[in-house]
Each structure stands twice: as structure tokens, then as C-alpha cells.
N, C-alpha and C positions, 0 to 999 in steps of 0.2 A: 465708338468704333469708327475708324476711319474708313470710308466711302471705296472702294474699287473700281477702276473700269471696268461697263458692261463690255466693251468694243473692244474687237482686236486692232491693228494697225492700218487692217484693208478696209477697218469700218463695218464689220460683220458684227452682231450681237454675239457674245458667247452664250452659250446654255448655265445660265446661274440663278440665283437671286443678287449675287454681291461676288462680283468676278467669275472666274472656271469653276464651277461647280457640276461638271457633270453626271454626279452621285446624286444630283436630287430630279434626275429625269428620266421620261419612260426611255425603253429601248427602242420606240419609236420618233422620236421627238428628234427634229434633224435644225439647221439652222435655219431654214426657212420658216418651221412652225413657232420659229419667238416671231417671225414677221406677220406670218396669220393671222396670230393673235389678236394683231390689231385691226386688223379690216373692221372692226366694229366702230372705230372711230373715224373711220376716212369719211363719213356723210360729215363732221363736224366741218369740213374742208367745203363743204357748198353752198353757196350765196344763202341768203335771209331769202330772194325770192323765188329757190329754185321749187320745183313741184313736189320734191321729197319733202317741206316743209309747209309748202302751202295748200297741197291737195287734202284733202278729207282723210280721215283713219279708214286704210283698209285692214280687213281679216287678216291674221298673219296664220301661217303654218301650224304652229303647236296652238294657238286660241280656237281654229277651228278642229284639229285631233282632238283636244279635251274636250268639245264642244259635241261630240261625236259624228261629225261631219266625215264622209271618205273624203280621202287627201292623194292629192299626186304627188311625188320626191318634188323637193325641192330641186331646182338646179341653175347652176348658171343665168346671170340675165346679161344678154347682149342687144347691145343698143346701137 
């Protein structure tokens, strides 16, 4: 099967797996949330010696919920 563009003209993602497919999304899902999506990858983007990388493992959120620890929300970090 031949490949589709994700992109519109403006360079926007559409909502798909394989072009317009807006039938496979919630009624929430806007074009910004294909961008969200990725914030999990933008640490790939920081040096070999930045402190994300070379600091010690801290606790994260859900390991100390399961751990039964009380937890604050998470939120925003500004730096």
C-alpha cells in the first residue's frame, strides 16, 4: 500500500495513521495532541553530558504511587 502524507500544506500533522483519517480519533484529540505525543522524545535532543543523562536515577511519579508513597501532581518544570 502506498504511503500518504501525514502533513498538510502548512506543515500541520493530520489526525491519522496514513493520511486524513479522522474516524480513528477521540473527540478530544485536536492537532496539537499528535504534537504532544512527542514530548517523550525531545530529551533525545540533549547533549551526552547534559545532567538528564548523567545525574543519578531519581524516583519518578507512578514508581513512587506504586511504591505506596503519598505524591504531589505532577506539574510543569520551569527552569
Amino acid at each position: 500500500m502506498p504511503s500518504i502524507a501525514c502533513y498538510r500544506t502548512s506543515d500541520w500533522n493530520m489526525i491519522g495513521f496514513n493520511g486524513h483519517q479522522p474516524e480513528v480519533a477521540d473527540l478530544y484529540t485536536s492537532t496539537g495532541s499528535l504534537y504532544m505525543a512527542t514530548l517523550g522524545f525531545l530529551t533525545l535532543g540533549l547533549p551526552a553530558d547534559n545532567k538528564f543523562w548523567t545525574d543519578a536515577p531519581a524516583p519518578w511519579t507512578s514508581l513512587k504511587a506504586w511504591s505506596g508513597e503519598t505524591i504531589k501532581k505532577d506539574y510543569k518544570v520551569e527552569y
